[in-house]
PQR file of N, CA, C, O and H, with PARSE charges and radii, in Angstrom:
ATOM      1  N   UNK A   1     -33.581 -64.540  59.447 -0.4000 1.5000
ATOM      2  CA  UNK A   1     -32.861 -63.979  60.578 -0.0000 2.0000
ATOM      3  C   UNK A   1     -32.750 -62.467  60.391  0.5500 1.7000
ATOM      4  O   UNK A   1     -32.453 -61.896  59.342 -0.5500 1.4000
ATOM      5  N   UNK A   2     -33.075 -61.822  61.743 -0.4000 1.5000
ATOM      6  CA  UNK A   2     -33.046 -60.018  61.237 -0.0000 2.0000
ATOM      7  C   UNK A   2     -31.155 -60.013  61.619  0.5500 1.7000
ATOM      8  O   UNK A   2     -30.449 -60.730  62.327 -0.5500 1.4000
ATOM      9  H   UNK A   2     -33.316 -62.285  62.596  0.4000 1.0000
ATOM     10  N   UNK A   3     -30.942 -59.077  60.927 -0.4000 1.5000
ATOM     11  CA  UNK A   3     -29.778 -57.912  61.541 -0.0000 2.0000
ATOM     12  C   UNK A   3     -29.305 -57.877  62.474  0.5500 1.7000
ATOM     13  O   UNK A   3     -29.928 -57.273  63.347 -0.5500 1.4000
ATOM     14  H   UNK A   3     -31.516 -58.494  60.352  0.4000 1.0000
ATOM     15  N   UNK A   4     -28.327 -58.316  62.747 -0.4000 1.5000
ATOM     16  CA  UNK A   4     -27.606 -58.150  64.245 -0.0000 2.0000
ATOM     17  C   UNK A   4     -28.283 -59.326  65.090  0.5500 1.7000
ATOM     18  O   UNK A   4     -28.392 -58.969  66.263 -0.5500 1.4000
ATOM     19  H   UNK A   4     -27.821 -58.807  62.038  0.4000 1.0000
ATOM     20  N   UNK A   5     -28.569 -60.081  64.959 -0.4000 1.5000
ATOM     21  CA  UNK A   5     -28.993 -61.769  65.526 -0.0000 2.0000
ATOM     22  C   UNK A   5     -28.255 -62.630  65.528  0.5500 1.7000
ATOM     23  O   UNK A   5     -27.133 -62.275  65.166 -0.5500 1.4000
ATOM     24  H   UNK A   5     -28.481 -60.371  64.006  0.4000 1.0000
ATOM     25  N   UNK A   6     -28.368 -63.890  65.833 -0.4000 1.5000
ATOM     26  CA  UNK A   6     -27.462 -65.090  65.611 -0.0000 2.0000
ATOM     27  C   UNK A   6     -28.403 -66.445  66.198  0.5500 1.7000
ATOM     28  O   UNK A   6     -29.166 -66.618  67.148 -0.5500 1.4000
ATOM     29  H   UNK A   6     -29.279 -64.178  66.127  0.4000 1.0000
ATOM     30  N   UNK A   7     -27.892 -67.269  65.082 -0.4000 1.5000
ATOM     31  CA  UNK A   7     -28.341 -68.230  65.387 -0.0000 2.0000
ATOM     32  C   UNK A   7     -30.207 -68.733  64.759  0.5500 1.7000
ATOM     33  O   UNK A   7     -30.831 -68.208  63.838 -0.5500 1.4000
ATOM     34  H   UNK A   7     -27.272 -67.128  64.311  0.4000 1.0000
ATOM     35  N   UNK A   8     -30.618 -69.800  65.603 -0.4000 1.5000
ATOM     36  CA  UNK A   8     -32.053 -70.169  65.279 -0.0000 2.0000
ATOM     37  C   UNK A   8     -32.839 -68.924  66.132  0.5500 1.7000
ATOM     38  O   UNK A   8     -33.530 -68.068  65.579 -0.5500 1.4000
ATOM     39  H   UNK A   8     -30.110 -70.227  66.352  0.4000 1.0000
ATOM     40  N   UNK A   9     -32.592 -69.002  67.574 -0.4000 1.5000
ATOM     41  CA  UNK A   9     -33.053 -67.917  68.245 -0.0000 2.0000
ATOM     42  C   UNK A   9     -32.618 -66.714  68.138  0.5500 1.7000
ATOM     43  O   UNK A   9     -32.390 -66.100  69.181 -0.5500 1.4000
ATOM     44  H   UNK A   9     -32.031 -69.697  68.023  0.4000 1.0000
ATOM     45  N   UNK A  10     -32.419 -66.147  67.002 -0.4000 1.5000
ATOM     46  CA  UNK A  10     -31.928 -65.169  66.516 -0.0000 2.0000
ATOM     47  C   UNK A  10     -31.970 -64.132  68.248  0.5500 1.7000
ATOM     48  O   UNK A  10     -32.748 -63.321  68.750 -0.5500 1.4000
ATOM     49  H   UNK A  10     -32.605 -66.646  66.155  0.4000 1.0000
ATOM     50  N   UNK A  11     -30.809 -64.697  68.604 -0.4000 1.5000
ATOM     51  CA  UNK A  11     -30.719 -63.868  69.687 -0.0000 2.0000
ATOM     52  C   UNK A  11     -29.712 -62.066  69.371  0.5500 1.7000
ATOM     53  O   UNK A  11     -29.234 -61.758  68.280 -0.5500 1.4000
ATOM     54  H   UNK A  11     -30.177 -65.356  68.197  0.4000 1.0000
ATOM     55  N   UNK A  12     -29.680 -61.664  69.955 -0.4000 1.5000
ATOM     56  CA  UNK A  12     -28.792 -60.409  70.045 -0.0000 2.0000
ATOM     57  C   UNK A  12     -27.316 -60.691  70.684  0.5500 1.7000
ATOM     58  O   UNK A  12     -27.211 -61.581  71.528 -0.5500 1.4000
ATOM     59  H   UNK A  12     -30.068 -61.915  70.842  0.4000 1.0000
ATOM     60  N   UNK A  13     -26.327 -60.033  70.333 -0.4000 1.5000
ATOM     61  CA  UNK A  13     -25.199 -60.678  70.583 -0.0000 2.0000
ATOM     62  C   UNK A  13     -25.061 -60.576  72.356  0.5500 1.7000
ATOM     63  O   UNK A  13     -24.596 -61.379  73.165 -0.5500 1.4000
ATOM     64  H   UNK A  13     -26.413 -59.311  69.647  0.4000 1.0000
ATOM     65  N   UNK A  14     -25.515 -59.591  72.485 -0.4000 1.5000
ATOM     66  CA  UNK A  14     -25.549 -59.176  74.117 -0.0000 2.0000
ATOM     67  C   UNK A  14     -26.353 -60.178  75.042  0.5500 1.7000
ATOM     68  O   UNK A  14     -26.247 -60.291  76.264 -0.5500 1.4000
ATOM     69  H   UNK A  14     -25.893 -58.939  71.829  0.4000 1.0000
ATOM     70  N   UNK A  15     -27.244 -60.934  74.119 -0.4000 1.5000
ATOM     71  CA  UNK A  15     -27.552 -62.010  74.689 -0.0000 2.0000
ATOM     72  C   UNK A  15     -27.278 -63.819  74.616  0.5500 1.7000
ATOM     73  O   UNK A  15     -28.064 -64.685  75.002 -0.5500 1.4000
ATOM     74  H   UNK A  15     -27.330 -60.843  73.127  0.4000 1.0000
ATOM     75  N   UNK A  16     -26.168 -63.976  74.111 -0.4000 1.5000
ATOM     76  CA  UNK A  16     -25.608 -64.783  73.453 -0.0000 2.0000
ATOM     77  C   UNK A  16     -24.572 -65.192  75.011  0.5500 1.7000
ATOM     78  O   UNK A  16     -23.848 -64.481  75.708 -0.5500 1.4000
ATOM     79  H   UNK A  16     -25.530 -63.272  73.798  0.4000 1.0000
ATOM     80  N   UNK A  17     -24.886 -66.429  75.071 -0.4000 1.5000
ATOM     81  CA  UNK A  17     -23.701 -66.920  76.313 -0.0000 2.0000
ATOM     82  C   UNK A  17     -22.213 -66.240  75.827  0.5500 1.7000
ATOM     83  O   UNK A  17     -22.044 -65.362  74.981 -0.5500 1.4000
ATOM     84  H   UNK A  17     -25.474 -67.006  74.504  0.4000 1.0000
ATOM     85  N   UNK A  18     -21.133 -66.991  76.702 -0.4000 1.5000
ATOM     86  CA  UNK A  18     -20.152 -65.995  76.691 -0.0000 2.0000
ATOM     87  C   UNK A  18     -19.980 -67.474  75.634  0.5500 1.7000
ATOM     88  O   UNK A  18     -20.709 -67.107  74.713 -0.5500 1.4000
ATOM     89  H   UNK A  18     -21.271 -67.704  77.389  0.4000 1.0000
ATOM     90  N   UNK A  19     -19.717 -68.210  75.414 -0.4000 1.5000
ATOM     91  CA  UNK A  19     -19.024 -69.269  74.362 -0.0000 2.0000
ATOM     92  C   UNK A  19     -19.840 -68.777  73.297  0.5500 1.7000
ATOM     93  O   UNK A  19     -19.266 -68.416  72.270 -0.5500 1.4000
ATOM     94  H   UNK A  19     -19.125 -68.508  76.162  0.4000 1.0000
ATOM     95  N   UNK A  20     -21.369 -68.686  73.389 -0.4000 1.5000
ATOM     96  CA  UNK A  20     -21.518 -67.922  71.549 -0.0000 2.0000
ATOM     97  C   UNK A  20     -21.191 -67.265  71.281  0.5500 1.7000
ATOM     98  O   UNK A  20     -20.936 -67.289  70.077 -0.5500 1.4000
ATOM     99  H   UNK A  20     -21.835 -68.980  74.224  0.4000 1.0000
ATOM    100  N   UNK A  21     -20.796 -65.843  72.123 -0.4000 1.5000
ATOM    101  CA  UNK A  21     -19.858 -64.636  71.892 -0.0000 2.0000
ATOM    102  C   UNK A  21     -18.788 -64.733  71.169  0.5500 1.7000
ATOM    103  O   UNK A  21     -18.454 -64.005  70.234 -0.5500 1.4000
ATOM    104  H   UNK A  21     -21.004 -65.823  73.101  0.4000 1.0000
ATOM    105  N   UNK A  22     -18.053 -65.963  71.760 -0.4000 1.5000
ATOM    106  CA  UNK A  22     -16.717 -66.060  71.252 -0.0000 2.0000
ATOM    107  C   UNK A  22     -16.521 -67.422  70.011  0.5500 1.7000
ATOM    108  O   UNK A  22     -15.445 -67.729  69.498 -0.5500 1.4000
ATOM    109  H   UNK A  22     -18.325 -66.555  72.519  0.4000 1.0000
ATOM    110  N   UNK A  23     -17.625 -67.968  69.780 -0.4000 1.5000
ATOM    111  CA  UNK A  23     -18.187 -68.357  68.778 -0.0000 2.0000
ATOM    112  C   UNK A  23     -18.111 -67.375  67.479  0.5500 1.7000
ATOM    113  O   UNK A  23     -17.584 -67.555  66.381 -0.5500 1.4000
ATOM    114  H   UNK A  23     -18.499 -67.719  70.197  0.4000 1.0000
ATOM    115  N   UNK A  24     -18.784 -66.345  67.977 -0.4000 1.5000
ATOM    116  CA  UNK A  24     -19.558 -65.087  66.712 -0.0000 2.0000
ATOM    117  C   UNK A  24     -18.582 -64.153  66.826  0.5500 1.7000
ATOM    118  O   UNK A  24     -18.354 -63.418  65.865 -0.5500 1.4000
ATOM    119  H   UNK A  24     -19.212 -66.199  68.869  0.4000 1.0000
ATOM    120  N   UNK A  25     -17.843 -64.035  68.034 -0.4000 1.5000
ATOM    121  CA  UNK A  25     -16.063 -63.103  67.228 -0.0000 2.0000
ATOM    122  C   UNK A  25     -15.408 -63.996  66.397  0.5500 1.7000
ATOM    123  O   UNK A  25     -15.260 -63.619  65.235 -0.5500 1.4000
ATOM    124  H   UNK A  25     -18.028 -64.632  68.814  0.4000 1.0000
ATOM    125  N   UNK A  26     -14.922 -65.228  66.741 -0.4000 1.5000
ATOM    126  CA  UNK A  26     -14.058 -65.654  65.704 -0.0000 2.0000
ATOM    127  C   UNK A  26     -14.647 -66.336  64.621  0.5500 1.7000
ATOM    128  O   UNK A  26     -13.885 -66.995  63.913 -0.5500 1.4000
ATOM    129  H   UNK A  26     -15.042 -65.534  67.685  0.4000 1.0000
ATOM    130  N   UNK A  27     -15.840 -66.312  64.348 -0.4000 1.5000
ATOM    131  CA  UNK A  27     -16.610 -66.014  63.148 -0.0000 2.0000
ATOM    132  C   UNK A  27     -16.345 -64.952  62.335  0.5500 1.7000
ATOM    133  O   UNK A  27     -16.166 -65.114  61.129 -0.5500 1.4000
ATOM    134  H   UNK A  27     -16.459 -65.776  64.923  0.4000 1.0000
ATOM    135  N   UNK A  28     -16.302 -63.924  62.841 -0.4000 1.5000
ATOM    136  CA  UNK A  28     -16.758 -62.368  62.394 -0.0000 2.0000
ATOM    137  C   UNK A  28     -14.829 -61.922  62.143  0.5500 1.7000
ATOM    138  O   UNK A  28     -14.538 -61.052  61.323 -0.5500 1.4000
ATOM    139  H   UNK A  28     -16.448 -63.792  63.821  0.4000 1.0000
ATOM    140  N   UNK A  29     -13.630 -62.707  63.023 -0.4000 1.5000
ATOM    141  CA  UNK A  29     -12.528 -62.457  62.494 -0.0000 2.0000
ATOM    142  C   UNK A  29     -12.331 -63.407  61.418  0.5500 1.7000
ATOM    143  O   UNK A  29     -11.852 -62.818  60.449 -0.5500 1.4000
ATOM    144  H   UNK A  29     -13.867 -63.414  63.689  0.4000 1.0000
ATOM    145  N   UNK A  30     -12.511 -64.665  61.196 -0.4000 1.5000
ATOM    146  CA  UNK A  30     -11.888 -65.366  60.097 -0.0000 2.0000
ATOM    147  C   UNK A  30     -12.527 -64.765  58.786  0.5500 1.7000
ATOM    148  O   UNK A  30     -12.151 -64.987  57.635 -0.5500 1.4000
ATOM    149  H   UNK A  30     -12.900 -65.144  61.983  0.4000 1.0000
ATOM    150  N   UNK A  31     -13.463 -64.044  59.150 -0.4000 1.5000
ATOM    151  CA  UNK A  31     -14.580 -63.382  57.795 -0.0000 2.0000
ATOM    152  C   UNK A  31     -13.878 -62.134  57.342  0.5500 1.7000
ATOM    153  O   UNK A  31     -13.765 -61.769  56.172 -0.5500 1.4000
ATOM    154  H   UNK A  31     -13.768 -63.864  60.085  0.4000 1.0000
ATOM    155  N   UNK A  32     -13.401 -61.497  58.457 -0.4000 1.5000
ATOM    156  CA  UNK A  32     -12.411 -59.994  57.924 -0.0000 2.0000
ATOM    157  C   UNK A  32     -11.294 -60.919  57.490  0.5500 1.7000
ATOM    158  O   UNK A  32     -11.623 -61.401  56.406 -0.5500 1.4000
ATOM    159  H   UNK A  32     -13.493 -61.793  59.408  0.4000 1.0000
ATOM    160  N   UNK A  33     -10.325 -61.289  57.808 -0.4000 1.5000
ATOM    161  CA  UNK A  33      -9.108 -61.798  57.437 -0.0000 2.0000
ATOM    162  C   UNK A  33      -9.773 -62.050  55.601  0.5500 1.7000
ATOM    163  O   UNK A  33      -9.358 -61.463  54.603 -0.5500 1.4000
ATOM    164  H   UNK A  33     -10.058 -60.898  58.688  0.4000 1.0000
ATOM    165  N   UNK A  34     -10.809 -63.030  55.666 -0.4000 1.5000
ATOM    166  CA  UNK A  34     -10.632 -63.132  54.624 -0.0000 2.0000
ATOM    167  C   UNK A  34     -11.348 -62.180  53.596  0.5500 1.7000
ATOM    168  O   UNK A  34     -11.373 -62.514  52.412 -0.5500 1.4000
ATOM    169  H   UNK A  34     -11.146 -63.507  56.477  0.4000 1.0000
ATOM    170  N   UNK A  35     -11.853 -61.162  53.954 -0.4000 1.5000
ATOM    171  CA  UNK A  35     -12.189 -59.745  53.527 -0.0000 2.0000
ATOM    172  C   UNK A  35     -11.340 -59.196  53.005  0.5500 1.7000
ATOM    173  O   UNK A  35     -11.420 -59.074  51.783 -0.5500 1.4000
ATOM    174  H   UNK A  35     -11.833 -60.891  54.916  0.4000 1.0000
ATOM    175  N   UNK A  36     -10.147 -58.624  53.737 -0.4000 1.5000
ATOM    176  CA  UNK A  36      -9.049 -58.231  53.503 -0.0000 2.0000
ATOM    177  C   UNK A  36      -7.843 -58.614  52.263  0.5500 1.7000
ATOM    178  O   UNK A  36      -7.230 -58.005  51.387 -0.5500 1.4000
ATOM    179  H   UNK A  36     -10.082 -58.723  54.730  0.4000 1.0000
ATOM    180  N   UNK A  37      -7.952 -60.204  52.873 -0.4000 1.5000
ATOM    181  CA  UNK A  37      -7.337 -61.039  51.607 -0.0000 2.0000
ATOM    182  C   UNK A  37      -7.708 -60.526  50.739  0.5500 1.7000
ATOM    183  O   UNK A  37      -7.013 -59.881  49.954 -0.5500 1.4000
ATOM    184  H   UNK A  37      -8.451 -60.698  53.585  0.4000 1.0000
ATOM    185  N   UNK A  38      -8.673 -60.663  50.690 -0.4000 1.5000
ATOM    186  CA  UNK A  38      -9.806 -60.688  49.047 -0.0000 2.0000
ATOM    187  C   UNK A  38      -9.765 -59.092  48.014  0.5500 1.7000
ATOM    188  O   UNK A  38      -9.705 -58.782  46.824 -0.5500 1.4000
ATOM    189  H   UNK A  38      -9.237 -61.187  51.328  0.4000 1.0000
ATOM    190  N   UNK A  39      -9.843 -58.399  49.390 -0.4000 1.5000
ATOM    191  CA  UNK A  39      -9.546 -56.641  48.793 -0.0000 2.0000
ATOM    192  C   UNK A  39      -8.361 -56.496  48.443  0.5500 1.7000
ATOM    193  O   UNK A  39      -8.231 -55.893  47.378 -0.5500 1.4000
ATOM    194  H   UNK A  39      -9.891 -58.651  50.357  0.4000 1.0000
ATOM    195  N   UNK A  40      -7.246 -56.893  49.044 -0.4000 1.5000
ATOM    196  CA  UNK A  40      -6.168 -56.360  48.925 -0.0000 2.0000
ATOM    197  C   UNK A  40      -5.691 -57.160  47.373  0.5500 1.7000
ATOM    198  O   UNK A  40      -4.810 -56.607  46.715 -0.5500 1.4000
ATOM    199  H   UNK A  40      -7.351 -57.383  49.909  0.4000 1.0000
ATOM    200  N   UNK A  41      -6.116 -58.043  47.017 -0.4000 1.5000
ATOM    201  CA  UNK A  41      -5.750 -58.974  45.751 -0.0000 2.0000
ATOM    202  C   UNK A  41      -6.205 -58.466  44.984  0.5500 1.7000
ATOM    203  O   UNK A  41      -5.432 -58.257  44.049 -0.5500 1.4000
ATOM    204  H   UNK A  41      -6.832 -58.492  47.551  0.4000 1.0000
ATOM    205  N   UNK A  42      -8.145 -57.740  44.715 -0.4000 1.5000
ATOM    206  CA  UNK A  42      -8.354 -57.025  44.342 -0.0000 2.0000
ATOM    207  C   UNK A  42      -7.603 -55.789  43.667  0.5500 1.7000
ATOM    208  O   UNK A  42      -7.427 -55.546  42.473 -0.5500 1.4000
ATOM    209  H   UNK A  42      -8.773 -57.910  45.475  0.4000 1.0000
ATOM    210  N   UNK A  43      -7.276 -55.197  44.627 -0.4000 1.5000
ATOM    211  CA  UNK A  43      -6.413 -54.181  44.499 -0.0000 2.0000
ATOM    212  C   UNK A  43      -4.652 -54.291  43.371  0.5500 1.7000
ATOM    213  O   UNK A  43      -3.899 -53.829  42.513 -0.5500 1.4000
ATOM    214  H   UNK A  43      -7.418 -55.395  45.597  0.4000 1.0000
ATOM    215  N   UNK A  44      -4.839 -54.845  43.906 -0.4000 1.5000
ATOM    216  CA  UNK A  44      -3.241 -55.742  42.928 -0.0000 2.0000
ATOM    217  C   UNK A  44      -3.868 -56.119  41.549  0.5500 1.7000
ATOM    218  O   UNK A  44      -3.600 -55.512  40.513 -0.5500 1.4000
ATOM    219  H   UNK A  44      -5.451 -55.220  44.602  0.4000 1.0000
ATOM    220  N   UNK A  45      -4.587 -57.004  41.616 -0.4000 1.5000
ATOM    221  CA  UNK A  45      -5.418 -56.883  39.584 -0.0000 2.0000
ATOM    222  C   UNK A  45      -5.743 -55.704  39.292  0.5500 1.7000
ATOM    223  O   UNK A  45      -5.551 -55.309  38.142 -0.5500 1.4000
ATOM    224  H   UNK A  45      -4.804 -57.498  42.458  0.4000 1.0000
ATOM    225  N   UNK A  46      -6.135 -55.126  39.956 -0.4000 1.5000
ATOM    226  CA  UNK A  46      -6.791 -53.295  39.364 -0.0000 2.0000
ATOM    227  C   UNK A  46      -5.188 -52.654  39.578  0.5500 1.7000
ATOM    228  O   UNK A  46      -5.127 -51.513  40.036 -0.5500 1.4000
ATOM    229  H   UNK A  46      -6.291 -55.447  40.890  0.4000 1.0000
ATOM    230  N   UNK A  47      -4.355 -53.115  39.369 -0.4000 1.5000
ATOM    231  CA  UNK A  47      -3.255 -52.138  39.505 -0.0000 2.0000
ATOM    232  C   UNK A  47      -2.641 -51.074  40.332  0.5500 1.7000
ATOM    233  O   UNK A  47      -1.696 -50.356  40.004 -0.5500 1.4000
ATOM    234  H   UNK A  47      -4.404 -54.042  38.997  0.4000 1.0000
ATOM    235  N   UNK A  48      -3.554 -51.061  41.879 -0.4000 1.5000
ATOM    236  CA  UNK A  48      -3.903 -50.224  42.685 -0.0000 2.0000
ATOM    237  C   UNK A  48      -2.281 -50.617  43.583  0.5500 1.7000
ATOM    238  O   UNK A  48      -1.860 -51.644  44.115 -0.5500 1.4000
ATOM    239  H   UNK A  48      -4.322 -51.644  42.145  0.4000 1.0000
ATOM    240  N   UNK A  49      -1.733 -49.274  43.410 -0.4000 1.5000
ATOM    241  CA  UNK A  49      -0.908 -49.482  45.258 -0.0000 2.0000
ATOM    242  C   UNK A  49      -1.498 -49.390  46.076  0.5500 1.7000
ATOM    243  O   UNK A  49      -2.344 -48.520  46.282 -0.5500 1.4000
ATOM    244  H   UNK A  49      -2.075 -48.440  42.978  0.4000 1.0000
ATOM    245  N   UNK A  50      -1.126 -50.469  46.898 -0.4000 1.5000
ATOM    246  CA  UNK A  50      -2.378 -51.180  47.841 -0.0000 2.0000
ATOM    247  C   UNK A  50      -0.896 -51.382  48.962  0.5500 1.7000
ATOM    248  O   UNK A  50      -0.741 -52.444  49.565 -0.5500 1.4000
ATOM    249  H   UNK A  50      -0.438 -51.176  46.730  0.4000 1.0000
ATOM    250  N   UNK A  51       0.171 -50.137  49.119 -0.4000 1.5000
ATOM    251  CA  UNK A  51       1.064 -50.251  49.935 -0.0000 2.0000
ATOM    252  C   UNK A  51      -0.315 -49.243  51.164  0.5500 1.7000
ATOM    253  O   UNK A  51      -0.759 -49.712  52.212 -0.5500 1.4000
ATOM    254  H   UNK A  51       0.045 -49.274  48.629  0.4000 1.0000
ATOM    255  N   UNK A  52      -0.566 -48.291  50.755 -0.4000 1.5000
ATOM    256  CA  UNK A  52      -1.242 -47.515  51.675 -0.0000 2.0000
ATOM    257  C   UNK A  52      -2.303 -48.052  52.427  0.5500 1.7000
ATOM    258  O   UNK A  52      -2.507 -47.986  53.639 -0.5500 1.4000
ATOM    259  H   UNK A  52      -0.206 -47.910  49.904  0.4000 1.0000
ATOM    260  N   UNK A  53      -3.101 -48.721  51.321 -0.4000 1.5000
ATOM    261  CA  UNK A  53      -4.455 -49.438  52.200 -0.0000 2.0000
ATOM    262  C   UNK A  53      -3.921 -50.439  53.074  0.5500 1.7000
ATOM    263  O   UNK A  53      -4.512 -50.444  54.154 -0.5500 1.4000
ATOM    264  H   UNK A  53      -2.936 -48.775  50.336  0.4000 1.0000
ATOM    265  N   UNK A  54      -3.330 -50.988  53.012 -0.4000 1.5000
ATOM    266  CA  UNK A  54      -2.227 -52.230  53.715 -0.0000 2.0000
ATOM    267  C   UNK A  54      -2.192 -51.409  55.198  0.5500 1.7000
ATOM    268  O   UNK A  54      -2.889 -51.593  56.196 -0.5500 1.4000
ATOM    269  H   UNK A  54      -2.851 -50.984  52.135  0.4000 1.0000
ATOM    270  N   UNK A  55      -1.346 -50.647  55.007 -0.4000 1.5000
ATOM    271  CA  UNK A  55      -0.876 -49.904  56.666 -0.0000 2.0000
ATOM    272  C   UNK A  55      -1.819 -49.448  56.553  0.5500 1.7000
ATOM    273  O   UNK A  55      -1.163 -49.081  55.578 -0.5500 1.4000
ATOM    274  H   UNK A  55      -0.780 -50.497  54.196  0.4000 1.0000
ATOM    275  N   UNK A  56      -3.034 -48.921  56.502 -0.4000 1.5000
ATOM    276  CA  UNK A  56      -4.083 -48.497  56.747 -0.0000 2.0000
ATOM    277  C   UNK A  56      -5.093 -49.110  57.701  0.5500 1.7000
ATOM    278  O   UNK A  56      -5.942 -48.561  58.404 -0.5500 1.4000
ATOM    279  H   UNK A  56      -3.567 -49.218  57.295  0.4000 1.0000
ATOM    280  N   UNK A  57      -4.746 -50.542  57.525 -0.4000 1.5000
ATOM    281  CA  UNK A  57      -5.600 -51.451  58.400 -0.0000 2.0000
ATOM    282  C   UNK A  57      -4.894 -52.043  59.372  0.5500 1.7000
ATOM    283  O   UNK A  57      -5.403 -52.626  60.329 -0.5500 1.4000
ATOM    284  H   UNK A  57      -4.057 -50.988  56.954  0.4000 1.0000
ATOM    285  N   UNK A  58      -3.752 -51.924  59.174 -0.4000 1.5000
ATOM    286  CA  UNK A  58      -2.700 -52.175  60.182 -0.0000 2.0000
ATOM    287  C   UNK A  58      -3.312 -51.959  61.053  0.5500 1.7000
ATOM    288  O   UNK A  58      -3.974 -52.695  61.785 -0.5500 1.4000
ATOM    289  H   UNK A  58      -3.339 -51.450  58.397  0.4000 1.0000
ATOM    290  N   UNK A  59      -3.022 -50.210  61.043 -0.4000 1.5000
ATOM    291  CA  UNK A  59      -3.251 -49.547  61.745 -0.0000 2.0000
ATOM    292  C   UNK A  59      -4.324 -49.306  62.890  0.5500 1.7000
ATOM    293  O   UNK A  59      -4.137 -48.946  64.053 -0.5500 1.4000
ATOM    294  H   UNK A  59      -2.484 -49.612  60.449  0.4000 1.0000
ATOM    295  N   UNK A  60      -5.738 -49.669  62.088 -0.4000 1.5000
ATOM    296  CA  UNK A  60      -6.700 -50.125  63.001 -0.0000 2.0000
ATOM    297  C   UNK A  60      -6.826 -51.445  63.158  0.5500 1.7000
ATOM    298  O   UNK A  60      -7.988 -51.813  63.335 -0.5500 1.4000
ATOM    299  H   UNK A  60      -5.890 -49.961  61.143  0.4000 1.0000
ATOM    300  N   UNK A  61      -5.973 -52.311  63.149 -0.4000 1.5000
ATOM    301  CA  UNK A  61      -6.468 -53.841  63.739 -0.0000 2.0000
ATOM    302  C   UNK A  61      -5.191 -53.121  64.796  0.5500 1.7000
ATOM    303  O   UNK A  61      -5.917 -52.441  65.522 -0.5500 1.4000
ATOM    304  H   UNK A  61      -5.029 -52.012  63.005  0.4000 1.0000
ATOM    305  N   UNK A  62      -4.181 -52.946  65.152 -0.4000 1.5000
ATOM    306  CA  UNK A  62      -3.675 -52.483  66.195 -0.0000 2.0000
ATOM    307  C   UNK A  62      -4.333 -51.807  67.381  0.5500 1.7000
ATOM    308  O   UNK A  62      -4.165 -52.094  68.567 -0.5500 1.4000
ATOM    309  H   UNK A  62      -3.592 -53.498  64.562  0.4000 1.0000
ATOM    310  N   UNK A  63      -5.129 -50.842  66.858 -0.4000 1.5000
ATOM    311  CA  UNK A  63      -6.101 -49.874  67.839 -0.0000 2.0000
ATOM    312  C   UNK A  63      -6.650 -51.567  68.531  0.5500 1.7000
ATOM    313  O   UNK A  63      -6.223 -52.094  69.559 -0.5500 1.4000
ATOM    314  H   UNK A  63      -5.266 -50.609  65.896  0.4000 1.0000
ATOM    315  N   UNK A  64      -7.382 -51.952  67.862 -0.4000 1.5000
ATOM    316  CA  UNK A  64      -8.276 -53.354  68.282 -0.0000 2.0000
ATOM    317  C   UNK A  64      -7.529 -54.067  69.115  0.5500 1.7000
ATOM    318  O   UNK A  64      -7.899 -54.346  70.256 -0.5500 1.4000
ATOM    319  H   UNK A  64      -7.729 -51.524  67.027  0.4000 1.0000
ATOM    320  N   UNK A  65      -6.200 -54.488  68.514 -0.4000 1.5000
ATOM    321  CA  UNK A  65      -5.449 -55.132  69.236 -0.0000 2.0000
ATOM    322  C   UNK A  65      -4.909 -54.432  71.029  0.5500 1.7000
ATOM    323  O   UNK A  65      -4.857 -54.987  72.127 -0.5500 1.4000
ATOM    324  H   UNK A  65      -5.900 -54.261  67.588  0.4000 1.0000
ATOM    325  N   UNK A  66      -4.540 -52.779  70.506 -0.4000 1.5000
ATOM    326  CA  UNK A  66      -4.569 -52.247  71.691 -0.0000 2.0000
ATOM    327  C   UNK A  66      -5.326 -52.415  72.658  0.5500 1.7000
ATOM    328  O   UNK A  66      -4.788 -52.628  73.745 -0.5500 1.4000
ATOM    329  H   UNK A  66      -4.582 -52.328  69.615  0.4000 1.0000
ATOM    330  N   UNK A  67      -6.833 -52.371  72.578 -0.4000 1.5000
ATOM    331  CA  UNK A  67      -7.630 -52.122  73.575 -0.0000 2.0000
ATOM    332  C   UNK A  67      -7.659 -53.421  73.764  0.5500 1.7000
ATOM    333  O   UNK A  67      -8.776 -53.635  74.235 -0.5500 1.4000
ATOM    334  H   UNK A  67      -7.270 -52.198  71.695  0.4000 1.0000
ATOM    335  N   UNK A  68      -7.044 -54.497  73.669 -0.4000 1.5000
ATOM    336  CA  UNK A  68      -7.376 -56.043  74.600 -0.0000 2.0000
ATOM    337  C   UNK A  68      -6.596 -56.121  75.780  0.5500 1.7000
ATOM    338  O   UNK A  68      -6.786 -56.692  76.853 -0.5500 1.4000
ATOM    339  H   UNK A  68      -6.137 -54.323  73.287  0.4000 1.0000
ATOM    340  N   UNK A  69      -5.447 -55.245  75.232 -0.4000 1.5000
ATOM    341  CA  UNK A  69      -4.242 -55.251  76.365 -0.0000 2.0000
ATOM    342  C   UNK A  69      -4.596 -54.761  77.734  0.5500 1.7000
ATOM    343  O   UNK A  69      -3.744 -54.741  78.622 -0.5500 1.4000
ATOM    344  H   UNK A  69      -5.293 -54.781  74.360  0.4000 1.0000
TER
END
C-alpha cells in the first residue's frame, strides 16, 4: 500500500465514501489517543515534566475541536 491510501484499493482519502472517511478518522483518532498515552508515560519514566507537553496538546486538539463547531 503507498502513502496516504487505504484499504485493498488503496484509494486516496478524498476518494473514500463518506463511511470510509469516517472509518479512517476514527482509526487515525484511537491511534493518536493512544500515541499520546504512550508519549506522555514515556515522558514520566524519563523523568520529564510532561506538565507542559500535556497543555501543549490540549491546546491543539482544542483548535481541532474548535473548527468542528
Amino acid at each position: 500500500m503507498e502513502k496516504g491510501t487505504h484499504g485493498v484499493n488503496e484509494e486516496k482519502f478524498s476518494e473514500l465514501s463518506y463511511v470510509g472517511q469516517a472509518r479512517s478518522i476514527n482509526t487515525q483518532i484511537l491511534s493518536m489517543e493512544r500515541a499520546l498515552k504512550a508519549h506522555l508515560e514515556r515522558g514520566v519514566k524519563e523523568g520529564k515534566d510532561i506538565s507542559e507537553t500535556r497543555e501543549k496538546y490540549k491546546l491543539q486538539l482544542k483548535r481541532v475541536i474548535k473548527g468542528l463547531e
